[in-house]
C-alpha positions, 0 to 999 in steps of 0.5 A, spaced: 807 710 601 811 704 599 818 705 602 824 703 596 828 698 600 833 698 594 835 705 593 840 707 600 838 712 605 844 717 607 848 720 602 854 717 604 851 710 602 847 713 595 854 714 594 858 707 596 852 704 593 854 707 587 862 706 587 860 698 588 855 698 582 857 694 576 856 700 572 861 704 575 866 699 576 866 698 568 867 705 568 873 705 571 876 700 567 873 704 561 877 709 563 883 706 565 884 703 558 882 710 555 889 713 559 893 707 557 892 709 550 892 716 550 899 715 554 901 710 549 899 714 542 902 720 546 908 717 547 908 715 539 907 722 537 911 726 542 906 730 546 900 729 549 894 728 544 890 729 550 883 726 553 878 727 547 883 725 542 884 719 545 877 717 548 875 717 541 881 714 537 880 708 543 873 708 541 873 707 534 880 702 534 879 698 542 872 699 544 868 693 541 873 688 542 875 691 549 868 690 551 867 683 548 874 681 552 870 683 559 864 679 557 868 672 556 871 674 562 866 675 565 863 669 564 869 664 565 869 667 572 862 666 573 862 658 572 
């Protein structure tokens, strides 16, 4: 049987490979503008209006535009 060489070996690794993926580094800037506009509508409304409310209200206003933000920069890092 044919060993896959891409896929790391001990679980530790499995999940530094994961950490470092380009997948979950996006991830984790998602989720940091996702927090950053429940902090900012809270703040307006004068009380948490939670995770679920901000994830889907960032979604429809922020997400296109956020995430063809990251693509320019992406590629002027790139050159």
């Amino acid at each position: 049987m044919k060993e896959n060489r891409e896929m790391p070996s001990s679980e530790e690794d499995r999940s530094q490979f994961v950490k470092n993926s380009v997948l979950y580094k996006e991830f984790l800037a998602e989720r940091a503008e996702i927090l950053k506009h429940k902090w900012i509508e809270s703040e307006k409304a004068g009380k948490d209006i939670g995770f679920e409310k901000a994830l889907l209200d960032w979604i429809v206003k922020h997400r296109s535009s956020w995430r063809e933000k990251r693509m320019r920069e992406a590629k002027t890092e790139v050159k």
